[in-house]
C-alpha positions as CSV (number, residue, x, y, z in Angstrom):
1,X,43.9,23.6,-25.4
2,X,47.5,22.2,-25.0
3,X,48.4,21.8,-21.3
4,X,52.0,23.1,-21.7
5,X,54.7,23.8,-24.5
6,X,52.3,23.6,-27.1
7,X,51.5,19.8,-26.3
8,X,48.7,18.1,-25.4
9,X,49.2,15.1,-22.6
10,X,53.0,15.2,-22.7
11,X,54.7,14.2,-25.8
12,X,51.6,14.4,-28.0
13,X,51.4,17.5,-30.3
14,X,48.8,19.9,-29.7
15,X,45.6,18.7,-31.2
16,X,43.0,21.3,-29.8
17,X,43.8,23.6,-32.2
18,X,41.9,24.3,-35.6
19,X,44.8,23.5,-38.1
20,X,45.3,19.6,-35.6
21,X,41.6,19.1,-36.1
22,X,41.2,19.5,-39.8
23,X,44.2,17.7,-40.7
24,X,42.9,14.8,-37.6
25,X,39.3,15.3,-39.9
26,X,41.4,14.6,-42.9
27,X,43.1,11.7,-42.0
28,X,39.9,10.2,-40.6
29,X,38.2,10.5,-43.7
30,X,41.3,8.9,-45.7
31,X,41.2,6.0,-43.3
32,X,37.3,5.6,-43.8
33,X,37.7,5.3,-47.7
34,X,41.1,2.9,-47.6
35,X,38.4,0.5,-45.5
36,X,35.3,1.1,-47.9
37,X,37.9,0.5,-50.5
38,X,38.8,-3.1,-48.8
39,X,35.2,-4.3,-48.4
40,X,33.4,-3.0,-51.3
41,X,33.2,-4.6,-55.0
42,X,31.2,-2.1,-56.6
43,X,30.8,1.7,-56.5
44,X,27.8,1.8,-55.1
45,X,28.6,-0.4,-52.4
46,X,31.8,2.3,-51.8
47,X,29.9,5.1,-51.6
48,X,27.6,3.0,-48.8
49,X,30.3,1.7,-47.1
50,X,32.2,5.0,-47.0
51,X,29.4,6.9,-45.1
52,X,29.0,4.0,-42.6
53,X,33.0,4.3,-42.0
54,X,33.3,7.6,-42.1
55,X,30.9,8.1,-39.4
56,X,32.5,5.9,-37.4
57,X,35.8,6.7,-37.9
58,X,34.8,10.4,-37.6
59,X,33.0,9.9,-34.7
60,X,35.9,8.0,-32.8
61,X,38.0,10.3,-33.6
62,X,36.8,13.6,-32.9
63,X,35.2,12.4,-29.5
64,X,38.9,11.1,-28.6
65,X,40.5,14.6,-29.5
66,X,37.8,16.4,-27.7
67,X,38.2,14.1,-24.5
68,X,42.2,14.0,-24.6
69,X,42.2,18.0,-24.9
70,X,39.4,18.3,-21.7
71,X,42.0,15.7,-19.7
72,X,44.7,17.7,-20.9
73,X,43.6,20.8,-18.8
74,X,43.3,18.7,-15.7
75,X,47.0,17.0,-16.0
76,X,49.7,19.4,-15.7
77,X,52.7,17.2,-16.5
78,X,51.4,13.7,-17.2
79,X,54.6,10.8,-18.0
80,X,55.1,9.4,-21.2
81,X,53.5,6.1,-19.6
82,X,50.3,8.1,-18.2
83,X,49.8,9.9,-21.4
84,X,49.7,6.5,-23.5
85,X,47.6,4.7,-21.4
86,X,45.2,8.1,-21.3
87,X,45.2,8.2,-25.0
88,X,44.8,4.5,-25.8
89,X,42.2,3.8,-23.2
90,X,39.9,7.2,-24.6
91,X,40.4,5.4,-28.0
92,X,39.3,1.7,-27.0
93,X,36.7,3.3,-24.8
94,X,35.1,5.3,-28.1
95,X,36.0,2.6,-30.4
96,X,34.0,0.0,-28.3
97,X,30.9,2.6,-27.8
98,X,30.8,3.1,-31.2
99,X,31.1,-0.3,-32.1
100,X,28.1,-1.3,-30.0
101,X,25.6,1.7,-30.9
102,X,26.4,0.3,-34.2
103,X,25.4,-2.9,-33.7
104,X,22.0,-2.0,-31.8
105,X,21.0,0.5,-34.7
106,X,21.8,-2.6,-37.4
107,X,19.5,-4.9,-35.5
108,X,21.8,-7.9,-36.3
109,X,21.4,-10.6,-33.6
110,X,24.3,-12.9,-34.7
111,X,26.6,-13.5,-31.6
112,X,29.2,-14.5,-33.1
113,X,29.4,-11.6,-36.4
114,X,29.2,-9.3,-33.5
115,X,31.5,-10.1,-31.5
116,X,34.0,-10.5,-34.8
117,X,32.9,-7.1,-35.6
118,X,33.8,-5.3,-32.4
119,X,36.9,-7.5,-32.4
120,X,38.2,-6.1,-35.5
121,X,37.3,-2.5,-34.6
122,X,39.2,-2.5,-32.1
123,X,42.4,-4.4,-33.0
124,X,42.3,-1.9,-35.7
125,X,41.5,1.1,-33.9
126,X,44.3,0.1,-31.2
127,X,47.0,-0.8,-33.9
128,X,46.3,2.6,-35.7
129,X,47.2,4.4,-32.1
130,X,50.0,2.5,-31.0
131,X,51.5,3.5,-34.4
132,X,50.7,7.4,-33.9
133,X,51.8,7.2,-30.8
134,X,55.4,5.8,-31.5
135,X,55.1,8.6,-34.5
136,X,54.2,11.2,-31.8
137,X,56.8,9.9,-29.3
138,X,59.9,9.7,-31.9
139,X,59.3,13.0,-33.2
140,X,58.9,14.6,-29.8
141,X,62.5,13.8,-29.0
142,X,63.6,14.6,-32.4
143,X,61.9,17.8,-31.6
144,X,63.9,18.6,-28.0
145,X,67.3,17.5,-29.4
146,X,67.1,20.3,-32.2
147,X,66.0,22.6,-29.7
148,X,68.6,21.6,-27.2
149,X,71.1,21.7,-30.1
150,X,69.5,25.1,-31.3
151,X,70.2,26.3,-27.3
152,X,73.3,25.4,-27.2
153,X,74.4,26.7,-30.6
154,X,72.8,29.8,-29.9
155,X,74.4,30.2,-26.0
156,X,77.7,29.4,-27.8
157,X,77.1,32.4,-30.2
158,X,75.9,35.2,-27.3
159,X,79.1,34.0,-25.6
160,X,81.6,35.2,-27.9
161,X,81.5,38.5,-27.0
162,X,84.8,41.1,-27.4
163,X,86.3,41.2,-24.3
164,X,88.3,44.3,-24.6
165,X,85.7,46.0,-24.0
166,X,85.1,44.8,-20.1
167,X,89.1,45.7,-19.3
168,X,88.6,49.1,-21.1
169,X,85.5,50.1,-19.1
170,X,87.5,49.0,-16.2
171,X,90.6,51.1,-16.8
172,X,88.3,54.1,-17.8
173,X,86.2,53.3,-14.5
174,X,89.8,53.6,-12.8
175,X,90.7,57.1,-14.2
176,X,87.5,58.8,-13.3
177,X,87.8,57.3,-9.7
178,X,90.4,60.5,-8.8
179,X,88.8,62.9,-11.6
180,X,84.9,62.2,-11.5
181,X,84.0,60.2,-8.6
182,X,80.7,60.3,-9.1
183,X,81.0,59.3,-13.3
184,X,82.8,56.2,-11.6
185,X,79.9,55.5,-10.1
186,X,77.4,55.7,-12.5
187,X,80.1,53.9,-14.9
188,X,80.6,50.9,-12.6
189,X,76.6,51.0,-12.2
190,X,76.1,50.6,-16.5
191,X,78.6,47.9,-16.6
192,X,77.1,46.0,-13.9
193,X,73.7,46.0,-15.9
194,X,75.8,45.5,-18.9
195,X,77.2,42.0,-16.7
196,X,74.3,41.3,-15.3
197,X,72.1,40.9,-18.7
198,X,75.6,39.0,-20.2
199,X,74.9,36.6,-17.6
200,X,71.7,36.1,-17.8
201,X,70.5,32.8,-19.1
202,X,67.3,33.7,-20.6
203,X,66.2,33.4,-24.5
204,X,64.3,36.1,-24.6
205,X,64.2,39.4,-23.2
206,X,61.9,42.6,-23.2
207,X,63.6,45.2,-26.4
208,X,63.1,47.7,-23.5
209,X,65.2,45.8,-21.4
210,X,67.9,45.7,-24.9
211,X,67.4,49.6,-25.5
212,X,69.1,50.1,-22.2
213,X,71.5,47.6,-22.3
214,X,72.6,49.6,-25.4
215,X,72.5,52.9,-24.2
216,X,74.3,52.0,-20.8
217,X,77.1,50.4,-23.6
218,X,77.5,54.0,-25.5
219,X,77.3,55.7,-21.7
220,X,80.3,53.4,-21.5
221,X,82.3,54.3,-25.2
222,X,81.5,58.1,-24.6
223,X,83.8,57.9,-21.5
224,X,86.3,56.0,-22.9
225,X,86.4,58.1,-26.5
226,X,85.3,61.3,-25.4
227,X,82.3,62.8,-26.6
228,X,83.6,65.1,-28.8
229,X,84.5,61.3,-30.5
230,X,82.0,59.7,-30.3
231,X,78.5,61.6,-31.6
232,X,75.2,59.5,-31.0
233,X,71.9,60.1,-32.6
234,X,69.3,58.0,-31.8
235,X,66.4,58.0,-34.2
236,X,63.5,56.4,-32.4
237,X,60.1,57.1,-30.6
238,X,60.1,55.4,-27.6
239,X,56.4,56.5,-27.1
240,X,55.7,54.3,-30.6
241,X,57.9,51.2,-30.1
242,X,56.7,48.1,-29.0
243,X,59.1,48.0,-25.6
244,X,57.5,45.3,-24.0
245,X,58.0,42.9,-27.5
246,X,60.2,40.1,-26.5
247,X,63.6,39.6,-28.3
248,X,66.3,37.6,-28.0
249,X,69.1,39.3,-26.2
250,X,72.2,41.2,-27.7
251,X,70.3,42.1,-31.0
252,X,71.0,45.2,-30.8
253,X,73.8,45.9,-28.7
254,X,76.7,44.0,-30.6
255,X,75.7,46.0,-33.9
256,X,76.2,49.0,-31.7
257,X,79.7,47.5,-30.3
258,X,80.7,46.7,-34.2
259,X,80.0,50.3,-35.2
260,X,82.2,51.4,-32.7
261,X,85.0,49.5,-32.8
262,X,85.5,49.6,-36.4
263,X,83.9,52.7,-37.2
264,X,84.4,55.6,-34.9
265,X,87.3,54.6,-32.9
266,X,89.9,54.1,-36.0
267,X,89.3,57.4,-36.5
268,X,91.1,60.1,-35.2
269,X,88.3,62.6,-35.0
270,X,85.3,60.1,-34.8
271,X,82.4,60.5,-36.2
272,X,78.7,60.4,-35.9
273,X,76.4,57.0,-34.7
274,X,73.1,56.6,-35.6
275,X,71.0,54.4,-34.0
276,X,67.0,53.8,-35.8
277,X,64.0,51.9,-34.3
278,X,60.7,51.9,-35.4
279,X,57.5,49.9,-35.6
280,X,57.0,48.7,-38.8
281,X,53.8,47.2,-38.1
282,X,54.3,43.6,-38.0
283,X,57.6,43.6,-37.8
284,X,60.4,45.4,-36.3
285,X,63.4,47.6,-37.9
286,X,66.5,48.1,-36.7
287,X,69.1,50.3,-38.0
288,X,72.7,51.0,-37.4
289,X,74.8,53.3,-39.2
290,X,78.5,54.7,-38.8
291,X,80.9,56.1,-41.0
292,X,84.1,54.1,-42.5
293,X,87.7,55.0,-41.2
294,X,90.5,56.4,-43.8
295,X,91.2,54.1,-46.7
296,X,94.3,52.1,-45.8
297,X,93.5,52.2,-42.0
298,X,93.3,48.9,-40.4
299,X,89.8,48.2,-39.6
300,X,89.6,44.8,-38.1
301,X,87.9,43.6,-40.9
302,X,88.3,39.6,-40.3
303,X,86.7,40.6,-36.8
304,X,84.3,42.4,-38.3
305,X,83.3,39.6,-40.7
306,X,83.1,37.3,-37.9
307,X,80.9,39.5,-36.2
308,X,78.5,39.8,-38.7
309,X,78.1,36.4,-39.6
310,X,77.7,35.8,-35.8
311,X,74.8,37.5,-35.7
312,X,73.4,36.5,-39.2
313,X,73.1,32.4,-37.3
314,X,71.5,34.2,-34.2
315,X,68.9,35.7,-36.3
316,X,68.7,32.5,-38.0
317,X,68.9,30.2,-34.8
318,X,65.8,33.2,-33.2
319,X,63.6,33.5,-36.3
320,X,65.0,31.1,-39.4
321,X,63.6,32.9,-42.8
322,X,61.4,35.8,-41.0
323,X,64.5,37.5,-40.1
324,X,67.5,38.8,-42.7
325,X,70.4,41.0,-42.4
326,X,71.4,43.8,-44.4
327,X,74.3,45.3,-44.8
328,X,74.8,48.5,-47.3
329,X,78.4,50.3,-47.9
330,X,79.5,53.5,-50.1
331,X,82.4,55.7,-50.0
332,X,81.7,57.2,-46.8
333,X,79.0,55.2,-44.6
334,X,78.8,51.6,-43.4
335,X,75.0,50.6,-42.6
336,X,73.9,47.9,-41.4
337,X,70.3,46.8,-40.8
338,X,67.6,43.9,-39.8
339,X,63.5,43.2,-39.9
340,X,62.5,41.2,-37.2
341,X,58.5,39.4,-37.0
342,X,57.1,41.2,-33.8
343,X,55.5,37.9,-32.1
């Protein structure tokens, strides 16, 4: 099995699973016909020549993968320079075994042909790695700076949160410090978890851990709007959801801000939030529904927009085509929805 990050000896791509070895069998047995190909004049020859290479090839190969995956185990976090040699030495090692195991089943005493044949087997076998092995390297960074450029896009997008909504918990906070001490309290308590998971710099996050990010955020709005403003239902079964599947933070949460900030609070009397979760079975489903202020109030629409396509790239950025964003409007209800792969 890969040692770490889904690699095997550092920069190398895991080859210990099942897909790695079929296509490492594949490409084996590719190589063993371009050489029968090269030394043979006639088909029958090939067809000889193809079983004698592709037992050798095969064999070289496979014992390398197998050997590099047990070493793998024992090397947490070998360098790029360790890992090479490791790989190229297992390679020579086999290549040279197999070479002379060869040459004792032929019977062939000729010094010389011998010592040509093991000669070529193993310039060619060593030429072959070296090549992989700049492949492996090359695409390995290419691999970390899309990530890296995947982390910082997507840190860029968490970051541009609304920050009215910090100096309006703070004001409300400040009223109910002479009216409701203890709401104050429990108010200053939700937006410190609210804080707390803004700052926090991981990519992933337990959806229980989002739920009540969430529900601390509508704690929050239900103070400042009043609930008589601002209904909530929440149409989930905790008891069935998956609360421990990991998600990328603020799914949920800014879909939930959206609704309220161009939803219920344009509107004089409010109106109802609905919140839906459920287990899909492989996936996810995540609903958010609020109803549309009076035609010809201003709605923030441009923010809105910008919201929306905000978290369209996140989804992107988290899940690329497993994930898509719905949005559904009539005369009275905005809705907007998203199916998430539960992995």
């Amino acid at each position: 099995m890969p040692s770490f990050n889904g690699k095997t000896l550092s920069y190398l791509p895991s080859l210990c699973a099942p897909p790695a070895l079929l296509r490492a069998v594949l490409a084996a047995e590719l190589l063993a016909m371009v050489l029968a190909l090269v030394v043979t004049t006639d088909l029958r020859g090939f067809f000889v020549s193809l079983g004698l290479h592709s037992l050798f090839v095969l064999w070289v190969t496979l014992a390398s993968i197998f050997t590099l995956c047990f070493v793998s185990r024992l090397l947490t976090k070998p360098s790029v320079f360790h890992a090479s040699a490791i790989v190229l030495a297992t390679v020579t090692g086999f290549t040279l075994l197999a070479s002379v195991l060869g040459l004792l089943m032929s019977g062939n005493n000729d010094a010389v042909g011998n010592t040509l044949f093991v000669f070529k087997n193993l310039v060619i076998s060593l030429l072959i790695t070296v090549v992989l092995l700049r492949y492996f390297y090359i695409h390995g960074q290419w691999e970390e700076t899309v990530e890296a450029d995947s982390a910082a896009k997507y840190d860029a997008l968490q970051a541009r949160m609304r920050p009215h909504f910090l100096f309006n918990s703070l004001n409300t906070i400040a009223h109910l410090v002479h009216i409701d001490p203890n709401k104050a309290e429990a108010a200053l308590l939700d937006l410190a978890d609210i804080m707390r998971l803004t700052l926090d710099k991981r990519s992933r996050i337990a959806l229980k851990e989002e739920l009540e990010l969430t529900l601390a955020y509508l704690r929050m709005e239900s103070l400042r709007l009043g609930e008589k403003r601002l209904h909530i239902k929440l149409d989930m079964d905790q008891n069935s959801l998956p609360l421990d599947m990991d998600i990328p933070p603020f799914l949920l949460q800014p879909l939930v801000e959206n609704a309220v900030y161009h939803g219920i609070q344009p509107r004089q009397d409010g109106g109802l939030l609905t919140v839906s979760l459920y287990d899909a079975g492989d996936r996810l489903e995540v609903c958010v529904t609020n109803p549309l202020p009076p035609s010809g109030m201003s709605t923030h629409t441009k923010g809105n927009h910008i919201a929306q396509e905000n978290m369209v790239n996140r989804l992107h950025l988290a899940y690329g085509d497993r994930a898509n964003l719905k949005i559904q409007k009539n005369v009275q209800q905005y809705r907007v929805s998203f199916s998430i792969p539960k992995e």
